[in-house]
Structures are given as structure tokens and as C-alpha cells.
N, C-alpha and C positions, 0 to 999 in steps of 0.2 A: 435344342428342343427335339425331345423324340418325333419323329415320323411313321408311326409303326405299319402303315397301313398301304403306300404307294411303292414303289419303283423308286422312292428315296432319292435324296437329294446327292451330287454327284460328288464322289471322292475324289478329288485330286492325286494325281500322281504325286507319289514321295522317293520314285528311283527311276532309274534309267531304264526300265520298260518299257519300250518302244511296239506302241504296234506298225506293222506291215499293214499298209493297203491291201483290200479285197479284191479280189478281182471282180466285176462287175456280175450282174444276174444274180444265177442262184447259190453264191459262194457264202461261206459263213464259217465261223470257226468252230473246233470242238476242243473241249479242257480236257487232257490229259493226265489223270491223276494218276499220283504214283503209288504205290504201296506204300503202306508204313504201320508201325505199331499206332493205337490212338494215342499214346504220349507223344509220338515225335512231329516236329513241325513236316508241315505239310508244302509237298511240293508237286508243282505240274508245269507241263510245257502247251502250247497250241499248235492247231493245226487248222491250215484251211484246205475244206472241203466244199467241193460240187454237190447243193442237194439229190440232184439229177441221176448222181454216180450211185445214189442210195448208201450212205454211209450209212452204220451200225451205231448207234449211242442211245442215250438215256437222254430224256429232259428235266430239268431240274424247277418246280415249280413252288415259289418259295415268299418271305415278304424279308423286302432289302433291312428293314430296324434303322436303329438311330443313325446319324449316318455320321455323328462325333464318337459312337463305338466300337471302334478298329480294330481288328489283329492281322500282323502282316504273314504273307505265304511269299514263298518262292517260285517267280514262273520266267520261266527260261535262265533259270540261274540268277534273276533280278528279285531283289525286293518289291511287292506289290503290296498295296493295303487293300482291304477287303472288309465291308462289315460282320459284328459279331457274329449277326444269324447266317450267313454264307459261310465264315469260319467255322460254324457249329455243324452247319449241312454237311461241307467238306469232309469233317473229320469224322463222322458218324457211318458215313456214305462209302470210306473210303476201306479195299480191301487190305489185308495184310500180305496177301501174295499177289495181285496179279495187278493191271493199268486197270482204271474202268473212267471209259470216256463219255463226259458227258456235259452236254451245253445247259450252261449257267449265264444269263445276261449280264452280269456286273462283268464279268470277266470278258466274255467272247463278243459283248458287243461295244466297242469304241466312244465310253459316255461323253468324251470331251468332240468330238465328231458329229456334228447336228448331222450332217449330209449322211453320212454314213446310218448314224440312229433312224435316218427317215426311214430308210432303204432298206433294213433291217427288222425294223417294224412290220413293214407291209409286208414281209415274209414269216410273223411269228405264227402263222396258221399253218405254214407248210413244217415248219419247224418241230412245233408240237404235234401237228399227224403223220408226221416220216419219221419220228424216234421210233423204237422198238417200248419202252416205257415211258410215263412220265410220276416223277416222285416229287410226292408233295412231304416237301417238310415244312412241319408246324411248331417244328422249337425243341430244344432239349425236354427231356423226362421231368419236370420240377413238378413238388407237389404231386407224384403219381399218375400225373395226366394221362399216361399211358393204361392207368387203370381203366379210364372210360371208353378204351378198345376192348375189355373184357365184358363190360357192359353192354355195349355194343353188338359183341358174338353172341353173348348169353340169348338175349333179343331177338336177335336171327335164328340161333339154332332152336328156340321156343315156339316161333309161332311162323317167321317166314320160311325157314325150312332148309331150303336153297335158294340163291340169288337168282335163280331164273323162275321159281315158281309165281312170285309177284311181281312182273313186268309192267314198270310204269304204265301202261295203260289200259293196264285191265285193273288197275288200282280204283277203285272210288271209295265216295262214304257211302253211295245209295247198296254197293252190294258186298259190301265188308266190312263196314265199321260202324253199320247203327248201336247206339247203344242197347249191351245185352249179346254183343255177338263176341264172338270168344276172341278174337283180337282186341276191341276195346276194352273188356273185360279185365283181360291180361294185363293191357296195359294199365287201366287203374289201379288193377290189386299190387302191381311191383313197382310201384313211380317210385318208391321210397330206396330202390334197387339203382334206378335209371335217371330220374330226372336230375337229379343235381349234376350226375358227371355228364350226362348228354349237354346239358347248356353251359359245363366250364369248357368241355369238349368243342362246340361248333363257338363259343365264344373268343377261340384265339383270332389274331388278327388276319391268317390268313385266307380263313370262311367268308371273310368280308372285304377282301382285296379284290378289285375292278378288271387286273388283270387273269388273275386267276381262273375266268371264266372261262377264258379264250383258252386257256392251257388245258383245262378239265375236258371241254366242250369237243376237243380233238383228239385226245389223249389216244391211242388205240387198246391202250391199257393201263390203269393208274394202281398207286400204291401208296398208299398214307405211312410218313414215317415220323416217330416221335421220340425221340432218341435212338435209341437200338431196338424201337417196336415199331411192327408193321399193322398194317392191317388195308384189307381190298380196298376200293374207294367203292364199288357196287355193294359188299354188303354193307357200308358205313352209308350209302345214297338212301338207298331199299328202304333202311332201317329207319331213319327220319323221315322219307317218303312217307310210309305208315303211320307213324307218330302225328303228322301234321295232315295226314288224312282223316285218321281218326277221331280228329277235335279232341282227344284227351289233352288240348295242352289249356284247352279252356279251365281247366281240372283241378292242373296245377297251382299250386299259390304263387298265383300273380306274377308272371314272367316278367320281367321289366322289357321297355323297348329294344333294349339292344340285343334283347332273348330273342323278342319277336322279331326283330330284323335278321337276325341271324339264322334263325328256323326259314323266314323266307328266303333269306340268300342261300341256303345249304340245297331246300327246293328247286330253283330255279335255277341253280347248277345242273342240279339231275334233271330238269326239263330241255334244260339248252344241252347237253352234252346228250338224250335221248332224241330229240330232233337231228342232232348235227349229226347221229352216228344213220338217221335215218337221211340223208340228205335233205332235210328238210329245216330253215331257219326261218326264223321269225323275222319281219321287216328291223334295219337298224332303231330308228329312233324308238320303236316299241321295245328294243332290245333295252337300250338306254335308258327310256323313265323306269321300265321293271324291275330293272339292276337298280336302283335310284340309294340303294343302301350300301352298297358298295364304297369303294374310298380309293383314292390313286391321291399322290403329291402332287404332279403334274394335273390340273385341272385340263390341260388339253387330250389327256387320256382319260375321261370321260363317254371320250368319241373314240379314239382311237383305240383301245384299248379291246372296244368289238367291233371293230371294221372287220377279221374274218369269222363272223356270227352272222353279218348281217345277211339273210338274203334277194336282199335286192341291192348292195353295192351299187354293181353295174350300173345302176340307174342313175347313181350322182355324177356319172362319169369322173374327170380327173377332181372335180370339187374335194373330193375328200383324201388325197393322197397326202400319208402324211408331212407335216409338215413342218417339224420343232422352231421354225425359223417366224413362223405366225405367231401373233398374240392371241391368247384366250380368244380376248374378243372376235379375232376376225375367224379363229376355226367353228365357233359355235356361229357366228354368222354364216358362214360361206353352212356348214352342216344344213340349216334351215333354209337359208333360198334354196340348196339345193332340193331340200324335201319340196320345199313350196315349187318349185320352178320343174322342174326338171324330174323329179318324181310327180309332178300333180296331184297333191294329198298335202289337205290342210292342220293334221293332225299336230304341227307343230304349235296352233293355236292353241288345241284343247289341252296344251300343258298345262298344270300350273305353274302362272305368272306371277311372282314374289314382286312385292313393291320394291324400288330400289332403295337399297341401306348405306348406310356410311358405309365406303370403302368396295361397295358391291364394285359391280362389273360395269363397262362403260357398252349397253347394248341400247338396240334401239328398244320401245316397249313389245313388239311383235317375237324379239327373240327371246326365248327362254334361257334362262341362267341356270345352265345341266351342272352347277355345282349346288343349287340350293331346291332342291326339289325334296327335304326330307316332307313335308306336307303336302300332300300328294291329292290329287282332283278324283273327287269321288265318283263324279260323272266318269272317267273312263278306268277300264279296268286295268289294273296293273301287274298281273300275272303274266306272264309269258304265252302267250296264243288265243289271249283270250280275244283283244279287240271292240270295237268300240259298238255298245248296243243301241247307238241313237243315230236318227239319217234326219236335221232337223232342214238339211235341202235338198230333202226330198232323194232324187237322182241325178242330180246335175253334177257337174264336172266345175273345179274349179276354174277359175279366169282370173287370174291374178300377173304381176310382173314387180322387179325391184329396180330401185333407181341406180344407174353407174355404180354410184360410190356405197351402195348398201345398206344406204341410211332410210330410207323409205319403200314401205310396203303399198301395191296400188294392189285393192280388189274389187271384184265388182261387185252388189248386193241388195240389197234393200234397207231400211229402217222398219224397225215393227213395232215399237213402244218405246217409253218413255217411263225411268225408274221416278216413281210417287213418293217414297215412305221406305224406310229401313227397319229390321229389328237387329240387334247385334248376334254377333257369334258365339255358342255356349262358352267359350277359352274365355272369351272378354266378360263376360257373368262371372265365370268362376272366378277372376283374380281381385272381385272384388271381399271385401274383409267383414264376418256377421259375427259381431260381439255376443257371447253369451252361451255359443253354441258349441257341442260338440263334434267337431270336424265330419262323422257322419250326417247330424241332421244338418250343416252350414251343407254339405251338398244338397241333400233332400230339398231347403229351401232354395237355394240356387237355382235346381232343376224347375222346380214349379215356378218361378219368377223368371227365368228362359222361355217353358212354354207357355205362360202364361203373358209374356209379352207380343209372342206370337199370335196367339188365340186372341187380343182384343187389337191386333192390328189385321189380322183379316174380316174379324165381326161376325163370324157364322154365324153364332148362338144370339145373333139380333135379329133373324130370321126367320120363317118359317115355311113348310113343306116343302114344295120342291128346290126353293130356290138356297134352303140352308142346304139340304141334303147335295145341291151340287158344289156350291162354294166347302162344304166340309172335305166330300171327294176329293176337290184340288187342292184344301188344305193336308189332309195325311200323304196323298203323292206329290206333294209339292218335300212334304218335310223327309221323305224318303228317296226322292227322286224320283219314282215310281218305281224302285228297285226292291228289292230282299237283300238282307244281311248276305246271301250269297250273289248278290248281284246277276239273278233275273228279274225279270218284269215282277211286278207285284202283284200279285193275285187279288179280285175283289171281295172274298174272304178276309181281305186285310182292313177293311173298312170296319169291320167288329171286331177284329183284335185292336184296332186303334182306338176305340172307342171306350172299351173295355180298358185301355190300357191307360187314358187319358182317366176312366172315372176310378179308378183305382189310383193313381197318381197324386189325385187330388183330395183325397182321403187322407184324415192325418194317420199318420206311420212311416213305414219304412219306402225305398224306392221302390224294389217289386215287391210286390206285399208278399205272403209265403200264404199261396192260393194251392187248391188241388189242381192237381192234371186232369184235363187236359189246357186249364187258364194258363197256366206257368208257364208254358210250353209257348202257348201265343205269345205272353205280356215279353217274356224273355227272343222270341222273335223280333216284335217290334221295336225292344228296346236298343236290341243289337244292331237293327236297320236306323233308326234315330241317330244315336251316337255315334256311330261311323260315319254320317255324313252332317256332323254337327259342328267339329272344331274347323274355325277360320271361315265360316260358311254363316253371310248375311240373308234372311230372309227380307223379300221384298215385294210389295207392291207396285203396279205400273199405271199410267194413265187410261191404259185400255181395259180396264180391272180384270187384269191378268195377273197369279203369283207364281214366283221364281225366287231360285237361290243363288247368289252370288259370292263372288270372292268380296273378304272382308274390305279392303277397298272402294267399292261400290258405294254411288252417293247419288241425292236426289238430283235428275236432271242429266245423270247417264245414258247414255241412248242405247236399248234393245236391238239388234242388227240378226239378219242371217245374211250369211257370207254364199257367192252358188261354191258347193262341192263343202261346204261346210257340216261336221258330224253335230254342230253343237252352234244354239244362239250362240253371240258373243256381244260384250259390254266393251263399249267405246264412250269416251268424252273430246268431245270437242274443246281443241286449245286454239292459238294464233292461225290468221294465214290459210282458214280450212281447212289445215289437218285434224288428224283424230291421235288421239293416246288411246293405245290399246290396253284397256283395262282385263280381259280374262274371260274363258268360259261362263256360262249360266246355264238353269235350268230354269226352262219356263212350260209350265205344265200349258199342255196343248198348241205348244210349237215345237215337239221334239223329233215327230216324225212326217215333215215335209209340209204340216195341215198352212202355212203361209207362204207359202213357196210355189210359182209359177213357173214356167219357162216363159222367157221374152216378157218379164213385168214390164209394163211403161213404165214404173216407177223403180227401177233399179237405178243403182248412182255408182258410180267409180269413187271407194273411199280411199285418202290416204292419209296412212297409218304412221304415223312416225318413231 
């Protein structure tokens, strides 16, 4: 079964190539390629080198492929098997007159060697920022792939210019790309130029390989190679940078998810590898849910994979070295106490927590499963620096500790309410089946039978003056979080686009009616804010008639909690023995910014969490 996307699963030796032990520290090998015509089989020898010495090479940053599609090379005179796509790099890569040396991990690092891989690992940051290059191969030429580097230049040399005139941060959309300005402009009148090969382009496997960040993020200089064609990795960054600044991809007909995930991993390549060249990184585990579209074989590269990203490391101390010799389960445990414990930052709560499924992971409920995070918490933001806009305790500092064996979370906190009444999550609306209709209007009624379930489990419009007008308030920032489509606070201006948007909704026709501007422009605001934080997301009532939104989990008689040091409520159920199962993040409109949270409650309690 193909693997296209990890560090691949390990080829067995099929000859008598023997590696040599390393020498301990900062020793590591480089591949020695030899000259040849591209017809002739390819040979090389290795060498270990002292990083320290500042050896001369290249990095070779690549995706392992099937790993039952082999072609063999010759190194040190022995037969070695190597996968197709390494065979393809080699042979493309390779000069016809002279050596050119350069570190390739199937090769140079020892995969039957756990000890060794640990040890090697923890140096792949110095690895790739002490090369002189690093070259990303993305696959042989098939299908013209290579054409979408011309695309690509055309792009740049039209409107960005040169690679240093739009420096990631002076990029925005408030001062370059409103619509009408001559880059978005651009970009709509030539999509028919650009867009198909830009998204076969960032859609190979390596754009969305987990390791490749860490290689991109250090590079001192990269270079995209795709058969026998290059191209910068800065004007190929630049150039999607802009694109996906632009919102022209809104534009587009209907990018599928893995469009979208791929424009954002392409992004937050250029964000991480613009921070790290500035010494500046973003905390690990926000490194980790952002990357969340990424892919390794190894589920324990997840984590390891940007251990030299993270910038606060240091802080887990040894907890995070790696370690091939752990199970899943215990590196993502040990990753989270150590956030919890040792970093003091509860942020690993405000993951999303997935129910557990057949076959899942054997964790406690507190840990998150950093393999299934494709549905992601809208409450915190997922871009790389952005960080988390809610402080719902206030300014206190975590208090927490875990038991010996790992299995239990103790924090300190309070109780704040008690979940009443549920509506479901628009996913679970939609999958249901409306005879008669054509697939556009079965949405239309869908959507109106979602809010409309909503709308008579709060009761506003049973109301009247002030006290509809406030419960209405906590109903549209309950249903947005209080956020915008771009994830700031919500403006109270939004209280008549909601309203407008609701009575328009409910009009027979279409979803956004086709209103003049400046309507359209709201209805499609708030529609954008709705739906983004719509799928897997329970609305709920609480005994304190308080509304929030929860993970689709969520059931009557779950208990409302703030955690001290907590960014975010959190939903808990009490099981046996006075434990608690941790159910998952909430939003609960007028507890997001500290308004229940005391220092020294009498009523704080020590929960724990199993």
C-alpha cells in the first residue's frame, strides 16, 4: 500500500552494506554521488563527517513514496535498495562530470538503528541549516508539471516584480489586495492562465509532508526541482503568498479541501521558514495543530518532525527527545504533560478532542490525538502566530499536576453551569435525506431547519424589548463565537447584518439572495462567519440560561468548568469514583474573558480528569 506522504516505511537491506557506527555528537554522513550519464545505474559511497568541521553539501528534501517500489544503487561497491522517488531524485540530481555531495535520509541515516534515528533526528535542524542548499524534489516531469513553474514566473514577473519587493510582511489584504486593486485584478482576469496548474502544482505530496517544514524552515537557500526544472522556492513562496492573500481563491470554482489544505500548508511553510530565518518561532504545540494538514507515516512525527521549529523546546526539557523506541501513545502523552506541566500553558486542552473511534489511540480524554485533528476548533486560531483570542480565566496561571503513570490529569478550577438542551451540528442536518428536491434547494431547506432549530431553542422572538434584544445579542455571538470570518472580535454592527441576514434566509429563494451592495457584502460576511464555525459544533443551553457552543459530543448534564490559566471554558462529564472525562473546549457567551473567574474562589475544587 502506497505511503506517499511520510518518511515511509523501512526498506530492509537486500545486501551486504554494512553501515559503520557514528561517532557520537555532531557526526553524520554525506552521499557521495558519482558522475554518470542519466542512463547509467547510479553509484555512490559515504562519508562521516563533523558538523562542527562545516562540511560543504546540499540537502536533499524529498517524500520517501511506496515503499514496495524499489530500484537498487550501488554504495560502496554493495547493492542497496532505495525507493523509486530517491532513485528519481538521484538520477536527475546527479552531474555528468564531477561528485556532488549530498545528505539524503534513507541513505545517510541508519533506518534499522532506533538509537541511532533518535540521535539523528534531534540534529535534522542543524543538518538543513549548515547545507549550503536545500533541494526539494517533487517528482519526475509527468504530465508537464513542470509547466506550472512557468506559470508561476509569468506571476512574478507581472505584478510582484522581484522576490524582495513583497516581503512577507508587508504583504496584507487591507493594503494590497482589496478588491479593484491591480493585483487582485490581475489575478482574476488570468485564473484561466494560473489556477489549474498552481493547485496540480502545491497538490503533489510533498507540499504536504510534516517533515518538510523543518527542512524548508532552515534551508539557507532552496530550490524546487521537478525533473530537470528548477525554480526558486522564494519566488514559488511570494507567489502563493499573494494569491492566498488576495482572497482570489474565493473566486475560483470551488477548490476542493485538499486545494485548501494545500494553499494553507504552502502558506505556513513561507510563515515558518520567514520567522525561523528571523530567529523567531512560534511555540511547538501551536506549531503542531497549524501544520494539522500535513502527513508523516510515523504518527510519532507529528511532534518530532518540528522539534527544531519549536521556540520554546527548552521548556519541555528532556520530555521531548526523541524517541522511536516509545509508543504513539506515550510521546503524545509525555508532549502534553510536558506543555501542561512544565511549560504551564493549558493550551493543549483547547485542542480539538475527537471522540475515540474504533482502532483510535489508547489516550487518556485530556490528551489529544495529533493524528486526527483534520476538524479543527474554531475557537482557536490556526495559522501560525496568530494565537488564542480568549482569556476566559481571566489572568491566572495554571495549577495543575499528573499522576506517576500519566493516566490522570488533576486541575484546579471551579464549576460554572450545567448543559440544559442541545441543537445539533449543521454536518449532522446535512446528512440527512429531502425527497423531492433538488440538491441546491435540499441545502436551502437544511440550512433554514439548522437555524431554525436554533432560533426556537433559545426563544428570543418570544420576547420583547430589552430583554429579546439581549438574549438575540447572545444569540448571533454565541452562533459566531463573537468572531468574524477573519477571526477578530465581532463588531456590533454585526447585530444588523445578522438580522438582515436571518430575514433574508427565511424568504423563499435562494441561500444569499442576490441583494445590491452594500447587503451582499454583509449577508456574505456573516454567512462566512456562520459556516466556519458550524460543522461538528453543538449549540447549547445551560441551567444558568447562559448560550454556548460545544463539541458535537456534548450532552445534557455536562458540567460548564473554568480551568485557573485556562484560555477557554471547558466541558467535562462526570464518570465513576469522582473522576471527570474530559469532553472538549466551549464557547460560552459572557464567560470568555475572565467575567467568572476570581483569584482564591472558595468554591474552586481540584478536578480529575481521566
Amino acid at each position: 500500500m502506497e505511503k506517499p506522504f511520510g518518511r515511509g516505511e523501512l526498506i530492509e537491506p537486500t545486501t551486504g552494506f554494512q553501515y559503520k557506527k557514528l561517532e557520537s555528537g555532531s557526526y553524520i554522513r554525506l552521499l557521495i554521488l558519482q558522475p554518470g550519464a542519466y542512463e547509467d545505474s547510479i553509484s555512490c559511497h559515504v562519508k562521516h563527517v563533523d558538523l562542527e568541521s562545516k562540511p560543504q553539501y546540499e540537502a536533499l528534501s524529498y517524500v520517501w513514496g511506496d515503499s514496495s517500489r524499489t530500484e537498487e544503487i550501488s554504495c560502496e561497491g554493495c547493492p542497496m535498495t532505495v525507493t523509486v522517488s530517491l532513485h528519481g531524485a538521484l538520477r536527475h540530481l546527479r552531474s555528468e562530470t564531477v561528485e556532488r555531495i549530498i545528505w539524503a535520509d534513507a541513505i545517510c541515516i541508519n533506518q534499522q538503528d532506533n538509537d541511532e534515528k533518535s540521535l539523528q533526528v534531534a540534529l535534522m535542524g542543524e543538518i538543513y541549516s549548515r547545507c549550503h542548499e536545500v533541494l526539494v524534489w517533487i517528482g519526475e516531469d509527468i504530465n508537464d508539471l513542470s509547466g506550472s513553474f512557468k506559470a508561476v514566473e509569468e506571476l512574478h514577473e507581472g505584478f510582484l516584480k522581484t522576490e524582495e519587493d513583497y516581503p512577507y510582511e508587508e504583504l496584507s489584504f487591507e493594503n494590497t489586495f482589496l478588491p479593484g486593486s491591480p493585483v487582485f485584478e490581475n489575478l482574476l482576469n488570468t485564473q484561466d492562465m494560473w489556477a489549474k496548474p498552481f493547485l496540480r502544482l502545491i497538490q503533489q505530496p510533498w507540499f504536504l509532508r510534516r517533515w518538510c517544514l523543518q527542512e524548508i524552515a532552515k534551508a539557507p537557500a532552496a530550490t524546487v526541482v521537478c525533473g530537470f526544472k528548477t525554480i526558486s522556492w522564494n519566488v514559488l513562496a511570494n507567489v502563493y503568498w499573494c494569491i492566498y492573500k488576495s482572497g482570489a481563491l474565493s473566486y475560483i470554482v470551488d477548490p476542493d479541501e485538499g486545494a485548501a489544505g494545500s494553499y494553507t500548508g504552502i502558506v505556513n511553510m513561507g510563515l515558518i521558514r520567514r520567522d525561523s530565518r528571523k530567529n523567531e518561532h512560534a511555540p511547538l504545540l501551536e506549531s503542531v495543530v497549524s501544520t494539522r494538514y500535513f502527513k508523516c507515516t510515523d504518527p510519532r512525527d507529528a511532534v518530532y518532525a518540528l522539534l527544531g521549529l519549536g521556540g520554546d523546546v527548552k521548556l519541555y526539557g528532556d520530555s521531548l527527545t526523541p524517541d522511536y523506541s516509545l509508543s504513539v501513545e506515550e510521546v503524545f502523552k509525555k508532549f502534553v504533560i510536558g506543555c501542561l506541566t512544565q511549560k504551564g500553558c493549558l493550551y493543549p486542552l483547547s485542542v480539538n478532542h475527537t471522540p475515540p473511534q474504533s482502532g483510535a489511540l489508547d489516550l487518556p480524554s485530556w490528551v489529544p490525538d495529533f493524528t486526527r485533528l483534520e476538524t479543527t476548533n474554531p475557537l482557536i486560531r490556526m495559522r501560525i502566530g496568530d494565537g488564542l483570542p480568549y482569556h476566559a480565566s481571566g489572568d491566572s496561571s495554571p495549577r495543575v499536576r499528573v499522576s506517576e503513570d500519566g493516566s490522570l490529569l488533576f486541575a484546579l478550577g471551579k464549576v460554572v453551569d450545567t448543559i440544559k438542551d442541545t441543537a445539533p451540528p449543521l454536518d449532522e442536518v446535512f446528512c440527512t435525506n429531502m425527497e423531492g428536491l433538488s440538491p441546491a434547494d435540499a441545502d436551502v431547506q437544511k440550512m433554514k431547519e439548522w437555524l431554525g432549530s436554533r432560533k426556537e431553542m433559545v426563544g428570543y422572538e418570544n420576547l420583547d424589548g430589552e430583554q429579546r434584544d439581549n438574549l438575540f445579542e447572545s444569540f448571533w455571538r454565541t452562533m459566531v463565537f463573537n468572531l468574524t470570518a477573519s477571526v477578530d472580535t465581532a463588531p456590533p454592527e454585526y447585530s444588523e447584518y445578522f438580522k438582515l441576514y436571518l430575514d433574508h434566509f427565511f424568504r423563499p429563494g435562494v441561500f444569499v439572495p442576490e441583494t445590491e451592495e452594500p447587503q451582499r457584502t454583509y449577508l456574505l460576511q456573516i454567512e462566512s462567519a456562520v459556516i466556519s464555525r458550524a460543522e461538528g459544533w453543538s449549540m447549547f443551553t445551560t441551567e444558568n440560561s447562559r448560550l454556548g457552543q460545544g463539541m458535537r459530543s456534548i450532552r445534557k448534564g455536562d458540567i460548564v468548568c473554568i480551568l485557573d490559566g485556562g484560555e477557554l471554558p471547558y466541558v467535562i462529564r462526570r464518570v465513576d469514583d469522582g473522576q471527570y472525562q474530559f469532553i472538549g473546549s466551549c464557547y460560552v457567551h459572557g464567560l470568555m474573558n475572565g467575567e467568572a473567574y476570581s483569584k482564591d474562589d472558595p468554591d474552586s475544587t481540584e478536578f480529575c480528569i481521566c
